[in-house]
C-alpha positions in Angstrom: -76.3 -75.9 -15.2 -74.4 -78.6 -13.5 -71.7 -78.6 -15.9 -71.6 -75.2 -15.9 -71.0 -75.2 -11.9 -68.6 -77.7 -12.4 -66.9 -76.0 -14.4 -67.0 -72.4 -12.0 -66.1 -74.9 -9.4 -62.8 -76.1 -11.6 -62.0 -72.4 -12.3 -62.4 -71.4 -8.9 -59.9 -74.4 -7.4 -57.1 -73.8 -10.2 -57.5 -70.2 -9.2 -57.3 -71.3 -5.6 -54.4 -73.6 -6.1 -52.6 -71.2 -8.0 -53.0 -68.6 -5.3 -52.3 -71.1 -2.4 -48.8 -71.6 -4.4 -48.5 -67.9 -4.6 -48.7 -68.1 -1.1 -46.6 -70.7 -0.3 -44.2 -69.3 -2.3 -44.7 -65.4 -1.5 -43.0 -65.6 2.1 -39.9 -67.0 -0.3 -39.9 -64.1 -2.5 -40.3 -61.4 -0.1 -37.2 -62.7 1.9 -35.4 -62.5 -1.1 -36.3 -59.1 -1.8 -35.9 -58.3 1.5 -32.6 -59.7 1.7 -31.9 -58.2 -1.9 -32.9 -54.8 -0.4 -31.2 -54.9 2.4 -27.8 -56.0 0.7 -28.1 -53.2 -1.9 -29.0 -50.9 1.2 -25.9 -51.7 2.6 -24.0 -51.6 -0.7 -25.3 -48.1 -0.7 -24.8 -47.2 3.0 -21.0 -48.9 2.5 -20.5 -46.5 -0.3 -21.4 -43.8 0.8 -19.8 -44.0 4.0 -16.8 -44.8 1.8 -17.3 -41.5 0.3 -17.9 -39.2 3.2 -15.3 -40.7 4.9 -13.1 -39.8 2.0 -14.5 -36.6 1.6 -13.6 -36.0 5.5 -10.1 -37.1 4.9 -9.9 -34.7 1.9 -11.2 -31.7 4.5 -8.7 -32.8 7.2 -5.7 -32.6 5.1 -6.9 -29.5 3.2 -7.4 -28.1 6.6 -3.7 -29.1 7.7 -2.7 -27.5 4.7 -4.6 -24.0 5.5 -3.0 -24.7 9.3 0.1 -24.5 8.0 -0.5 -22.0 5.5 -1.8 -19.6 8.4 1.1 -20.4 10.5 3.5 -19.3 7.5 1.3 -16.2 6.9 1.6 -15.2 10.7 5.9 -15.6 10.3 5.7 -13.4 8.0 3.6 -11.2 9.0 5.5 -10.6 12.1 8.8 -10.4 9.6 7.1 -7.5 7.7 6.0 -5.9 11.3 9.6 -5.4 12.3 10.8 -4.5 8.5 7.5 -2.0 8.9 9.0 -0.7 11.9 12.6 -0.5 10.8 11.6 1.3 7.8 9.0 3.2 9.8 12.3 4.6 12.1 14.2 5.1 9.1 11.4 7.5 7.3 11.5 9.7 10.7 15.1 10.0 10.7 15.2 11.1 7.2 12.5 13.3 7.0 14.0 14.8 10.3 17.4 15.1 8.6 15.2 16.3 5.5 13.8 19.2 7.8 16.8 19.8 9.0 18.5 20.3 5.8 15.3 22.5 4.5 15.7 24.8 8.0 19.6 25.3 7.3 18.4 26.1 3.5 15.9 28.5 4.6 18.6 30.3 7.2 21.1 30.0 4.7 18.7 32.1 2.1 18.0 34.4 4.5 21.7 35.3 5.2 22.3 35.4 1.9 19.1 37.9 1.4 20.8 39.8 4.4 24.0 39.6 2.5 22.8 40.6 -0.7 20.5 43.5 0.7 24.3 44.5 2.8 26.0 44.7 -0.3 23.7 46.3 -2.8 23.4 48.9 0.4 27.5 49.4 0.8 27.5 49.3 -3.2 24.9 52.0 -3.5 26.9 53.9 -0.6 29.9 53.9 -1.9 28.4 54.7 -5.4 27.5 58.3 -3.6 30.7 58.4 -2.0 33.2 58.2 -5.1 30.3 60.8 -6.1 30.8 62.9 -3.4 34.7 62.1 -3.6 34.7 63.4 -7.0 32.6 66.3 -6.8 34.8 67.2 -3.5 38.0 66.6 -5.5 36.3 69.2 -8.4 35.5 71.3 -5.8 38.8 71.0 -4.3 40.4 71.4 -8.2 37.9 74.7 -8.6 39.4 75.8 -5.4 42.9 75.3 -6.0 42.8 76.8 -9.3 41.3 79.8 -7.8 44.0 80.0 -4.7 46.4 79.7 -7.6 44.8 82.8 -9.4 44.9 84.6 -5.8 48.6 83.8 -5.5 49.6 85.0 -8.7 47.7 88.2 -8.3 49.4 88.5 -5.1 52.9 87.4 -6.5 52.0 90.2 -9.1 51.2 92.4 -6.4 53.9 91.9 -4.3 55.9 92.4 -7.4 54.2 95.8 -8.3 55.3 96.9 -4.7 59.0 95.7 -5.1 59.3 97.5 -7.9 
């Protein structure tokens, strides 16, 4: 039993001595780690700042570029405002001219309609008059033939009493 508490007791101090050294040591080994942490913390932090800062300076140019882009887009755009306007000003000029043409068209047709109608009229007028002109000059033929008949009966007559 003595030996055997002895030897309990031997156990227990190596396991006491080898946790004493742990301790000893531990305060060591933490600050290592903690000094390993912290380094690979800032190692981290540093990159990453690295890389934001990066990524800012990638959004600030990219946001010069769309600065410049928008000031580009606004010359233009006031370039095609005045060409909109020009051409605008044209369009009513030439779709005045346009109507203006279309209203002389129109009056043109109509005179022309008048004209037409005039002359079918004066051509169907003076269709009856050489009808009339002709039928007079029959007439007139009809009657002259017959004064001629009268006159030589009366020639005949005359004659007749002469003799």
């Amino acid at each position: 039993v003595r030996r055997h508490t002895l030897e309990c007791l031997e156990e227990e101090t190596i396991k006491n001595s080898k946790l004493r050294f742990r301790l000893q040591k531990l305060p060591g080994e933490i600050m290592a780690e903690m000094t390993a942490l912290i380094t690979a913390a800032r190692e981290s932090s540093a990159a990453e700042i690295h890389q934001l800062q990066s990524a800012l300076k990638s959004i600030a140019e990219e946001m010069e570029l769309l600065a410049e882009k928008q000031t580009l887009c606004e010359r233009q755009n006031a370039a095609l405002c005045e060409e909109q306007a020009y051409l605008r000003k044209q369009h009513k000029e030439r779709v005045d001219l346009l109507n203006e043409r279309l209203a002389r068209k129109a009056n043109t047709h109509v005179l022309l309609t008048e004209i037409c109608d005039k002359t079918r009229d004066t051509e169907s007028e003076l269709i009856r008059a050489k009808a009339a002109l002709a039928e007079l000059k029959e007439k007139i033929a009809e009657k002259m033939s017959k004064l001629e008949k009268e006159k030589e009966e009366r020639d005949k007559k005359v004659k007749a009493l002469k003799c």
